[in-house]
Every structure is written in C-alpha cells, then in structure tokens.
C-alpha positions in Angstrom: 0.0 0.0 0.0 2.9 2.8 0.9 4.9 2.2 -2.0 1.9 2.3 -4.4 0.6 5.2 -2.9 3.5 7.2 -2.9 4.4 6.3 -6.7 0.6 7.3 -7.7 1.3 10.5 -5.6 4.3 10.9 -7.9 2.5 10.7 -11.3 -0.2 12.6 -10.2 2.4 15.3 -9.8 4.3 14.0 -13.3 0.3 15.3 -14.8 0.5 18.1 -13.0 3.5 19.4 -14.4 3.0 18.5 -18.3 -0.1 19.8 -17.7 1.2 22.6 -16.3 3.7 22.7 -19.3 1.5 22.5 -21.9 -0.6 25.3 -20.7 2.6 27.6 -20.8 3.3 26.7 -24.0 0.0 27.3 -25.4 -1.3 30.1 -23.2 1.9 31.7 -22.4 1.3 34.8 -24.9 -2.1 35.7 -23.0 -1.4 38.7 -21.0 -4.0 37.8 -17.7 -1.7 34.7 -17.7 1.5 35.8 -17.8 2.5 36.0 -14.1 1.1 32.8 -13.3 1.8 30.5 -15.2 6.1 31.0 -14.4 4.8 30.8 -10.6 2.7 27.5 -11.8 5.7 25.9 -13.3 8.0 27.2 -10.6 5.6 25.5 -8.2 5.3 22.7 -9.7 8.7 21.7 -10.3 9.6 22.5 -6.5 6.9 19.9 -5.3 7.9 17.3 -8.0 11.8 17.7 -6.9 11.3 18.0 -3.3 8.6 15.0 -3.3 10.9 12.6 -5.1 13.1 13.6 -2.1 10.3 12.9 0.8 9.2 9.4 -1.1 12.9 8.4 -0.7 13.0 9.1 2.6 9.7 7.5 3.7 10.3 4.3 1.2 14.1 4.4 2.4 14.7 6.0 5.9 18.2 6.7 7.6 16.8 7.9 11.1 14.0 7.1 12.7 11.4 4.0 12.5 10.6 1.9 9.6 7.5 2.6 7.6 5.3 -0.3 7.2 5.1 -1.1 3.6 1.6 -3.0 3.8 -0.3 -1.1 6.8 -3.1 1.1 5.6 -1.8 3.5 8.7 1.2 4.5 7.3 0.2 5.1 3.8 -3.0 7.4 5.1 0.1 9.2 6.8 1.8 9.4 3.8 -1.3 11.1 2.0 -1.4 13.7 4.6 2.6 14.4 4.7 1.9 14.9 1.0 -0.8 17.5 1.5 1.0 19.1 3.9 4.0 19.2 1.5 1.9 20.8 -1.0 0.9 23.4 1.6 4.9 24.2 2.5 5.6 24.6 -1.0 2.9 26.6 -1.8 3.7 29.0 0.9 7.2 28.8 0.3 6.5 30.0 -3.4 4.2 32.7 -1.9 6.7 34.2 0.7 9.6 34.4 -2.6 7.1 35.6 -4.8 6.1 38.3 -2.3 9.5 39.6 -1.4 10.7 39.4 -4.2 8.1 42.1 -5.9 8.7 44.0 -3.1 12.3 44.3 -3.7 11.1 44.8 -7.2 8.5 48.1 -6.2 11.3 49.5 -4.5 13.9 49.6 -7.0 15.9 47.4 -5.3 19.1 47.0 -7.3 19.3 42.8 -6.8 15.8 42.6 -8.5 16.1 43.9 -12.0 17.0 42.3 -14.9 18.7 44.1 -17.6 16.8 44.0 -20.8 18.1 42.4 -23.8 19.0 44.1 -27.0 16.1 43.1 -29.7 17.0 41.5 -32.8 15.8 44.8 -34.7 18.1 46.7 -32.6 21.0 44.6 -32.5 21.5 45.0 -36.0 
C-alpha cells in the first residue's frame, strides 16, 4: 500500500507538471496569464523535486522508524505528509514571490533584470 501510494502520488504530480507545461506553451502569450503560469511551473517543479526527495526518505529511511510497507496507517500518513507538503511549498512560493516584488517596487538593485537588446536593434 505505501509504495503504491507514494508512486501514484508521484505521477499525479508527473500530470500536473505536463499539464502545467502544456498550458505555458499554449497560453503563455495571454497577458492575464503571464505572471502565473512561471509561478505554476515554478511550483510545480519544487513539489515534484522536493517529493521525489520525501518518497525516498519514507520508502528508504536513515533515522527514525521503519514505515510499514503493507499497513493502511502508514500510507493514510503518507497522504497527509503529502498535503501538507503541498501546503509548505505553496507557501514557500508565496513568501519568494512576495518579497521578491517588493524588492522589485522598491527599486531594489538585486531585482532587476537588464533587458536584452532586440534582434531589430542589435543590428
């Protein structure tokens, strides 16, 4: 039951992030979208990364007990670490997101990009 559930945890998040991917690349011209979907991807990619991290550590652990691999306990557990994974990340992403644009109202020298020459310009 663990192992299953945290591998179909896993490709739900695989889904998510083509899905995620797709959307960019088909949508990523609309201007209501354009903030977004980067923070969507960013999001996504942290959660996918970090998970493959927490599944290891659950399937394969260093410290602490042993998760049972066939007890319906431990794999509920293993839902709700997920959620709560999703919730960390989520605010995570929020807390970067909002400093960051803060940095970037202020005229914070760390937060702008220098714009690239266009090709009509360069020559």
């Amino acid at each position: 039951h663990l192992d299953t559930t945290l591998h179909r945890l896993l490709v739900y998040l695989c889904f998510l992030c083509a899905s995620v991917f797709v959307v960019e690349g088909t949508l990523g011209d609309k201007e209501v979208l354009r903030g977004a979907l980067p923070w969507a991807r960013s999001y996504v990619v942290i959660v996918h990364g970090t998970w493959f991290w927490q599944a290891g550590a659950i399937l394969y652990p260093l410290l602490g007990r042993k998760w049972c691999s066939y007890c319906m306990d431990d794999a509920m557990i293993a839902t709700v670490i997920f959620c709560f994974h999703l919730l960390g990340v989520f605010l995570f992403c929020t807390l970067v997101t909002a400093w960051y644009g803060r940095r970037a109202a202020s005229g914070s020298r760390g937060a702008r990009f220098s714009k690239l020459p266009d090709d009509a310009e360069s020559g």
